[in-house]
C-alpha positions in Angstrom: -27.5 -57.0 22.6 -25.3 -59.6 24.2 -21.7 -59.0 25.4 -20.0 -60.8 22.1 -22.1 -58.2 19.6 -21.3 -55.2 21.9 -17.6 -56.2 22.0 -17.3 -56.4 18.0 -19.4 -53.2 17.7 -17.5 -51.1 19.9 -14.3 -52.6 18.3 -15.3 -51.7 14.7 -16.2 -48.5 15.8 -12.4 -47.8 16.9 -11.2 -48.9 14.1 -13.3 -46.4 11.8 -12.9 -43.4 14.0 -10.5 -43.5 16.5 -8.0 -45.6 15.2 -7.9 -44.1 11.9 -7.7 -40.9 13.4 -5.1 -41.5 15.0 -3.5 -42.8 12.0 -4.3 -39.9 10.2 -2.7 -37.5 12.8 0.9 -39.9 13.1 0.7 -39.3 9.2 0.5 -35.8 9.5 2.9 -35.3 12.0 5.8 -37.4 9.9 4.6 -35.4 6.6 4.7 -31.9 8.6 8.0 -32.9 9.7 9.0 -33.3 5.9 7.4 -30.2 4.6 5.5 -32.6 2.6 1.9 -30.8 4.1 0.9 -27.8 2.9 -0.9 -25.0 4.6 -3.5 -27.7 5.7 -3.3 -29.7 8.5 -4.1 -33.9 7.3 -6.6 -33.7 10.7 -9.8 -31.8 10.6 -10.0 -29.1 12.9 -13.1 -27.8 14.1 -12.7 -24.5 12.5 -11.4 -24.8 9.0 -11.1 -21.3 8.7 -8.2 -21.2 11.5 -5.4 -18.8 10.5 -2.7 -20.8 9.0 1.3 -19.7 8.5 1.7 -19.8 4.9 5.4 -21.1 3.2 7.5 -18.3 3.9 7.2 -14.5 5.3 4.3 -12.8 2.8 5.1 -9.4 1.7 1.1 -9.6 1.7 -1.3 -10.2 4.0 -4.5 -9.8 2.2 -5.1 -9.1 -1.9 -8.0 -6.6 -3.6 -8.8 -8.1 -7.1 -10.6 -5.1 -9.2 -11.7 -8.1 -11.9 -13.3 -5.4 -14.8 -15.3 -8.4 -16.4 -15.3 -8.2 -20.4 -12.2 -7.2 -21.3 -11.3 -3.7 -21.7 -9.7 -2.3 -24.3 -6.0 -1.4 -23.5 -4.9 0.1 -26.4 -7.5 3.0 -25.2 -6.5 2.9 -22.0 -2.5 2.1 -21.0 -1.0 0.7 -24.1 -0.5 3.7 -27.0 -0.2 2.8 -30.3 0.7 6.1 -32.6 1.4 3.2 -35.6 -2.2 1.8 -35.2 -3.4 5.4 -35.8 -1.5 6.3 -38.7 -2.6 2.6 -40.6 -6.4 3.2 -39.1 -8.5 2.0 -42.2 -6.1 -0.6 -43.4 -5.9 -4.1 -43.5 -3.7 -6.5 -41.4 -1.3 -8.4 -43.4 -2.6 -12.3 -43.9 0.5 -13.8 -42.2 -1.0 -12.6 -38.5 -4.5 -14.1 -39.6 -3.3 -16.9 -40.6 -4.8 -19.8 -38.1 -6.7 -16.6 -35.8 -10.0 -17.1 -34.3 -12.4 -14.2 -33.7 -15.0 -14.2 -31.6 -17.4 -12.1 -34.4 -15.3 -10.1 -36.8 -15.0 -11.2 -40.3 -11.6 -11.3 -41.5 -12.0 -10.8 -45.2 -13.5 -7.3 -44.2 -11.7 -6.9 -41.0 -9.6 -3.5 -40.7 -7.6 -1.7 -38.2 -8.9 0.7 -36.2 -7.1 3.5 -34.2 -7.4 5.2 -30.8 -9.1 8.8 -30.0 -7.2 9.1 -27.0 -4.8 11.1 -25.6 -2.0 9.8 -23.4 0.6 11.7 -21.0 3.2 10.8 -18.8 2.7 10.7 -15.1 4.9 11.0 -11.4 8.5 10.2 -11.6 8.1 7.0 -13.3 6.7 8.3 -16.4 4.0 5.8 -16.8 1.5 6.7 -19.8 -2.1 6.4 -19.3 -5.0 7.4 -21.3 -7.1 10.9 -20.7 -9.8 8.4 -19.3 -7.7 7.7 -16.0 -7.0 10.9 -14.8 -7.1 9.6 -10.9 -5.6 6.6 -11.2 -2.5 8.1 -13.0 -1.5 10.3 -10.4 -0.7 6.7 -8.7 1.3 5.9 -11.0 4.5 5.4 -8.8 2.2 3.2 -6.5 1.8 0.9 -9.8 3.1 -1.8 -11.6 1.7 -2.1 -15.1 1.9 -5.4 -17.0 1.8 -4.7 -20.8 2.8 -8.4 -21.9 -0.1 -10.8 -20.5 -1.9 -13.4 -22.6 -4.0 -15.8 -22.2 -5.2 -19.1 -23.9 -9.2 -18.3 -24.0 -10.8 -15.5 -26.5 -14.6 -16.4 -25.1 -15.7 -14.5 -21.8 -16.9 -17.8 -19.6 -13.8 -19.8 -20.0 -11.6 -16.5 -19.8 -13.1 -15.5 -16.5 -12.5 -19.5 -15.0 -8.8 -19.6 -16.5 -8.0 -16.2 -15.1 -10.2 -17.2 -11.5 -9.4 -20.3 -11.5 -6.2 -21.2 -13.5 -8.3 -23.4 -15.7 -10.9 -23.1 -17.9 -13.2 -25.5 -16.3 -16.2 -26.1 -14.2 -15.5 -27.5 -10.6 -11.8 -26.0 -9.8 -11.5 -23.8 -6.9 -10.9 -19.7 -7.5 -7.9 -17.8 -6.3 -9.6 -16.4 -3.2 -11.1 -19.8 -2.5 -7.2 -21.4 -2.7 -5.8 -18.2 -0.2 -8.4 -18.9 2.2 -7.7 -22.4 2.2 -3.9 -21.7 2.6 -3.9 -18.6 5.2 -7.5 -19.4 6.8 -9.0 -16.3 8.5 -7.6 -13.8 10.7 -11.2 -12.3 11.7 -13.9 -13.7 13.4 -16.8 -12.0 12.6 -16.4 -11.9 8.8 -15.8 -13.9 5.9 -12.3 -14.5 4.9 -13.0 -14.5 1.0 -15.9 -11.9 0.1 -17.3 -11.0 -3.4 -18.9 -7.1 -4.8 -20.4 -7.0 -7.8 -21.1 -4.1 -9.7 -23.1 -3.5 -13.2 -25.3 -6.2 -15.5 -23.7 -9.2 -13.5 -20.8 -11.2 -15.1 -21.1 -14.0 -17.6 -19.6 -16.2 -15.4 -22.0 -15.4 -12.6 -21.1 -17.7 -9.3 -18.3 -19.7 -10.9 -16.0 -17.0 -10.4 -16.0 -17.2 -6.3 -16.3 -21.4 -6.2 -15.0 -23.5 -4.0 -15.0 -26.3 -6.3 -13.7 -29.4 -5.1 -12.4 -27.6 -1.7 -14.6 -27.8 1.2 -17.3 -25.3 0.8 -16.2 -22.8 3.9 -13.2 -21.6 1.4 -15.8 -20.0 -1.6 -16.3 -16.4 -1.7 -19.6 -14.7 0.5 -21.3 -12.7 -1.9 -21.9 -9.2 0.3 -24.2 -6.5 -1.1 -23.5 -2.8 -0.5 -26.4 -1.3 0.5 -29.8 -2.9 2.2 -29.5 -6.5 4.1 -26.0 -7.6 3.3 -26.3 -11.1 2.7 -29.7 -12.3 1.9 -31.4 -14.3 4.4 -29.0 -13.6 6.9 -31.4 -11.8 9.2 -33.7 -13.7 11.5 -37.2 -13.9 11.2 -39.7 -12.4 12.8 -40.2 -13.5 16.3 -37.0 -15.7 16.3 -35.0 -13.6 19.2 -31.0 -13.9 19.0 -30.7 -16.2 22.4 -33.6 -18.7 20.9 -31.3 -18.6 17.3 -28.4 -19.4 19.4 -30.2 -22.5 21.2 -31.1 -24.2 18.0 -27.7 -23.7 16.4 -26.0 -25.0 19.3 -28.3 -28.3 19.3 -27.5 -28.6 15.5 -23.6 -28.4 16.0 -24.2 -31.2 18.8 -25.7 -33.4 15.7 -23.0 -32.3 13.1 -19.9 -33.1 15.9 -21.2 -36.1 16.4 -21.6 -37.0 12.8 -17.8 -35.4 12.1 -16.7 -37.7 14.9 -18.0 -40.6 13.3 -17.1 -40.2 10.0 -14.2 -37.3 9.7 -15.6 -35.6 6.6 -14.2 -32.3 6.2 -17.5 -30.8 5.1 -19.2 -31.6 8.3 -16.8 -28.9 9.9 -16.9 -26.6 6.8 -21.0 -26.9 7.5 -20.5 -26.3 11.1 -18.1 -23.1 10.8 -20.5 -22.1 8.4 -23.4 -21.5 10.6 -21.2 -20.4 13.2 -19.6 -17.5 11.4 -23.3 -16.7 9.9 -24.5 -16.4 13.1 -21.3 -13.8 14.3 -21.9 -11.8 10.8 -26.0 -10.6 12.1 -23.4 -8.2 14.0 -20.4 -7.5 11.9 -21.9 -7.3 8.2 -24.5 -4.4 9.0 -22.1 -2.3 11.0 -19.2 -2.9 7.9 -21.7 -1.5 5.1 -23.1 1.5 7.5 -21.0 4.1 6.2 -22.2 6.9 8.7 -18.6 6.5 10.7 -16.7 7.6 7.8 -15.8 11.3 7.1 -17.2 13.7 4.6 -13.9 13.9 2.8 -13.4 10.1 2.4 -16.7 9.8 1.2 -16.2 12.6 -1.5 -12.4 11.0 -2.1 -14.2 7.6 -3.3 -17.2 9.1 -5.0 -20.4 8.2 -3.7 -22.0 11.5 -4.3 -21.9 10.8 -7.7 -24.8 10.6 -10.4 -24.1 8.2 -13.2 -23.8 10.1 -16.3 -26.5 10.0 -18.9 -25.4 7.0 -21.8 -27.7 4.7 -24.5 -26.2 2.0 -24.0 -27.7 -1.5 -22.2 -23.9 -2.8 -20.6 -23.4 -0.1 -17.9 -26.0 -1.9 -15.8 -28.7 0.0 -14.8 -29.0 3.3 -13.0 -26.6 3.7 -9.8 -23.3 1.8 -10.8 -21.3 5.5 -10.5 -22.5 5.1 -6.6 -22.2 1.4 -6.1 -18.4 0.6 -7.6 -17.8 3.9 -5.3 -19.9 2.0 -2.4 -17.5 -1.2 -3.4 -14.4 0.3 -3.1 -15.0 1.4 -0.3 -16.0 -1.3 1.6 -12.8 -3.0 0.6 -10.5 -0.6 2.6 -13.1 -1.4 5.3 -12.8 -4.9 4.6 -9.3 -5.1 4.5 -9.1 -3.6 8.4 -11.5 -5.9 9.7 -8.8 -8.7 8.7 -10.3 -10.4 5.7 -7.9 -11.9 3.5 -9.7 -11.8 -0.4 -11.6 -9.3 -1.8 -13.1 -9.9 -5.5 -15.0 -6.7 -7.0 -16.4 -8.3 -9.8 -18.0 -5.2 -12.9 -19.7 -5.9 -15.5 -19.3 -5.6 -18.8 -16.7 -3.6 -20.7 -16.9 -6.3 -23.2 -17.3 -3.2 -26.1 -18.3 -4.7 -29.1 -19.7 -1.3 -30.3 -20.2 2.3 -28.7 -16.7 2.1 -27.6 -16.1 5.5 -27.3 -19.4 5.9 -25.5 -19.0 3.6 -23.0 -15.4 3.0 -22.6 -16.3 6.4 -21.2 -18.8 5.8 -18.8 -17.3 2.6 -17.7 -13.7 4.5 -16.6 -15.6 7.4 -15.4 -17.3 4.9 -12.8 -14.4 3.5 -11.8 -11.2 5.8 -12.4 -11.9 7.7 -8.9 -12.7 5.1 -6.4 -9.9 3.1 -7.7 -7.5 5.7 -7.2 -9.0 6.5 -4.3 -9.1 2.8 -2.4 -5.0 3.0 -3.5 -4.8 6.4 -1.9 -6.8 5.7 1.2 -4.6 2.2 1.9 -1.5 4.9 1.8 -1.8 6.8 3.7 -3.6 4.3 6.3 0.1 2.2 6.1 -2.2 -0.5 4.6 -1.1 -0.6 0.9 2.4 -2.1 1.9 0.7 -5.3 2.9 -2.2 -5.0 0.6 -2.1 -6.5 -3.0 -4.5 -4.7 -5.2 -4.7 -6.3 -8.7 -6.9 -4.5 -11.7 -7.6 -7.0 -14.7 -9.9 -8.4 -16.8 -9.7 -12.0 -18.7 -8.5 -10.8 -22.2 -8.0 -7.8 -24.2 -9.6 -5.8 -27.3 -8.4 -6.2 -31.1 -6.3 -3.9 -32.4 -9.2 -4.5 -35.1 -12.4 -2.3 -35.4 -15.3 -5.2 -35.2 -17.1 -5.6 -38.3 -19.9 -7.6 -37.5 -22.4 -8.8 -39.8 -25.5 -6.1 -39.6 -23.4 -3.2 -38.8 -22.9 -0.2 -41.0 -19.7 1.1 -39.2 -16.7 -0.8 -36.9 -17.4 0.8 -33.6 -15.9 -1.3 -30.9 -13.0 -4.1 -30.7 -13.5 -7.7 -30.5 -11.7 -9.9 -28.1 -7.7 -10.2 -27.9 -6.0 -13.2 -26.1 -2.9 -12.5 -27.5 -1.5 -9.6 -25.2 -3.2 -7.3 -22.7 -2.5 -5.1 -20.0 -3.4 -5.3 -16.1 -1.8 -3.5 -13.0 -1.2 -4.2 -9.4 -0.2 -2.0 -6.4 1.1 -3.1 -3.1 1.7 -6.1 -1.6 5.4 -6.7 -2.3 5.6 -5.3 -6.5 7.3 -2.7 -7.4 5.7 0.9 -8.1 6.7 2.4 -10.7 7.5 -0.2 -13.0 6.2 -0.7 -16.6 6.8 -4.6 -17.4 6.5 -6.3 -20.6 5.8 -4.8 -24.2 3.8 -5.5 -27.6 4.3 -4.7 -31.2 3.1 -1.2 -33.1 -0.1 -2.6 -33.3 -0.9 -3.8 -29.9 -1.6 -7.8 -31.5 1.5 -9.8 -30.0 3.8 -9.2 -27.5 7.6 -8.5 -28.0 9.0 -8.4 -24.9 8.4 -10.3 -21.4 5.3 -12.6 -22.2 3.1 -13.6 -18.8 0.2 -16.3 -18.9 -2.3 -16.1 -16.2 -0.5 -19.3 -14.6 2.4 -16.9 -14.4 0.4 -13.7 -12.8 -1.7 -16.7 -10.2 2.3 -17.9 -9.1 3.2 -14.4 -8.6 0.6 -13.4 -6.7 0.7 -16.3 -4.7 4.3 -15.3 -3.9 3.3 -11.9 -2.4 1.2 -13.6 0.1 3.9 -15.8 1.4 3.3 -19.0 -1.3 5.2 -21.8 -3.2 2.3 -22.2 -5.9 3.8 -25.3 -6.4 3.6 -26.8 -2.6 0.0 -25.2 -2.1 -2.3 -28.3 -2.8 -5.3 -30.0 -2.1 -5.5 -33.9 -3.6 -8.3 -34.6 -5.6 -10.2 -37.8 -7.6 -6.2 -39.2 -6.8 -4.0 -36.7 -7.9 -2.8 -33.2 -6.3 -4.2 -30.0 -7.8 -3.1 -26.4 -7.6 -4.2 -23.3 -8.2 -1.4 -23.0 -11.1 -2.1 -27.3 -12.3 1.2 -27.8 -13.9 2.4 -24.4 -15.1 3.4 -20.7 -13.8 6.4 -19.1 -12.5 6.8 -16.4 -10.6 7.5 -13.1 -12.7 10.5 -11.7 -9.8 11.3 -8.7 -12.2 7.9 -7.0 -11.0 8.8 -7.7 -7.1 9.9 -5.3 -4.9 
């Protein structure tokens, strides 16, 4: 190569990497001093998982979203209606089926359907919850229960993205994936975004802890509570820890100098990847080896329990009483180690038919590690700074389903038009009942929140502007709340 051709080469290479990153880094210097960024730097970093300030004080550090996949039914469980009992076996009026679309019941036949339940008062607050909660209501004046949510999706898969993602469509980052983005990581040794699952597995599978189109270091680690943790995480046999750390120190030598060719993000998503992989050998066996914790907190969450006996094929499989108890758990243990999104995702309470049956079984499973997780962060000081968020992606009818086939209406269909979730912690106020529907449970009267509303709030607790929290994409700026949402301040502490 003569001195003219080394000249130009070394000069285009300036230009493509050093120049432009130092471009990049005066740019992001005059936007920080703007407030223009967001929790990103424009730059890079080595470790994209960095802990990041977020937009103003949080009154929550990390969040624990319960996500009961299906859609449970909450006039059974927190939303009493003594008029839908008294007109059980009637018809509803044509002027609220007008332009309604069902996912299976036939209207001509359709008729409403009353609750067996009984439901009681609880703490000072006076919240009402169903017989099925027992546990969970003594926390009542720990929770904030959101009668008034709606939604735009009545089928399960685009439910689950718009309430994960804030859309109903493939490719779009979760909720978890946009906090870890925003706040980063405040451990080393874990993930900042992890994922439990619990029964059958949701319809929406491994779209519901994307990273979509941010860098793939921000989508959820899917952790398992009993055997290996992660798959694959382990070494082989015969590859020793130092002769591991050899090779992944040559292949970071490759993927910096790539990076520093070329600046793409993913390069250093890759890289922190098999870093943190490598730290988590240690860290992910020791979180799911119980052994440490008392007899008493093990008995508080449950794990001594046998599932009870159901026909029924939704609960799962044998073991779910055990495993949600197992899941719970982990997220206390979770939340001390310093990781910042926890997503126990259980399936299905989507109760078609059996109702009764397995509305049951399902609150059974869950009622007592729930309360317990809320209990535990109490008294640890932990639930102050600890969102924890129960919900599912719609509700049930106020209908008994009358599907095609079927002799007698046995379960509820799906219900976009009001539900019920709760949170506890993290900046919202216990005690609180918000929002309100109509006699029947079918629309709601009084304080009305979308999911673009409940994403904005909860954003808010841990210390966001949903609006200034973005990430450009294909040319435009996206956020976790697109063009909608406001925060709901009534249910803030």
């Amino acid at each position: 190569m003569n001195l003219n051709d080394h000249i130009l080469r070394t000069r285009r290479e300036f230009l493509t990497t050093s120049a432009s990153g130092l471009g990049l880094a005066a740019l992001g210097s005059l936007l920080t001093q703007d407030n223009i960024l967001t929790a990103n730097t424009v730059a890079p970093t080595s470790n994209p998982l960095a802990p990041k300030r977020p937009h103003f004080a949080p009154k929550a550090k990390s969040c624990i979203f319960i996500f009961m996949e299906g859609g449970p039914s909450q006039m059974d469980l927190f939303d009493p209606k003594p008029k839908l009992n008294e007109l059980h076996g009637q018809p509803l009026p044509d002027s609220l089926l007008k332009n309604v679309r069902f996912a299976f019941i036939q209207k001509d036949s359709a008729r409403l359907m009353g609750s067996p339940r009984i439901f009681k008062k609880h703490g000072q607050s006076g919240m009402v919850f169903s017989d099925l909660l027992p546990n969970i209501a003594q926390c009542a004046d720990d929770i904030c229960m959101i009668r008034s949510m709606h939604t735009d999706q009545f089928n399960h898969h685009p439910g689950q993205l718009l309430m994960q993602c804030g859309r109903a469509t493939f490719g779009l980052p979760t909720m978890g994936a946009w906090l870890t983005y925003g706040l980063g990581s405040v451990g080393q040794n874990l993930p900042s975004y992890v994922v439990l699952t619990a029964g059958r597995g949701s319809s929406g599978g491994a779209t519901l802890w994307q990273s979509g189109f941010l860098p793939s270091t921000y989508a959820g680690v899917l952790f398992r509570n009993k055997g290996e943790p992660i798959l694959n995480l382990s070494n082989p046999p015969g590859i020793s820890r130092e002769l591991q750390r050899d090779d992944l120190d040559a292949l970071n030598q490759l993927n910096q100098k790539r990076f520093q060719e070329i600046h793409d993000p993913e390069i250093a998503a890759r890289i922190a990847s098999y870093e943190l992989a490598f730290r988590m050998q240690s860290a992910a066996p020791e979180l799911i080896d119980l052994s440490a914790e008392s007899p008493q907190t093990l008995a508080m969450y449950g794990l001594d329990r046998d599932d009870p006996i159901i026909k029924a094929d939704r609960p799962g499989g044998p073991g779910q009483y055990r495993s949600f108890a197992a899941n719970c758990l982990l997220s206390r243990r979770l939340i001390e180690r310093g990781v910042r999104f926890i997503n126990i995702i259980h399936a299905s309470w989507d109760h078609h038919s059996n109702l009764n049956a397995e509305l049951g079984f399902n609150s059974g499973m869950s009622d007592q590690p729930i309360a317990a997780l809320i209990k535990d962060l109490k008294q640890r000081g932990l639930l102050n700074d600890t969102l924890v968020v129960w919900g599912s992606e719609f509700g049930r009818t106020p209908l008994g389903e009358n599907r095609k086939g079927r002799e007698a209406n046995t379960g509820r269909d799906h219900h976009p038009y009001s539900f019920t979730l709760f949170m506890a912690g993290g900046g919202t106020q216990g005690g609180l009942t918000y929002g309100s529907t109509d006699d029947i449970g079918w629309n709601i009267t009084e304080n009305p929140v979308h999911i673009n509303d409940f994403h904005a709030t909860i954003l808010h607790c841990l210390g966001f502007d949903h609006t200034r929290l973005t990430f450009r994409h294909a040319g435009r700026d996206y956020r976790l709340t697109d063009v909608a949402g406001n925060v709901v301040k009534s249910i803030l502490a």
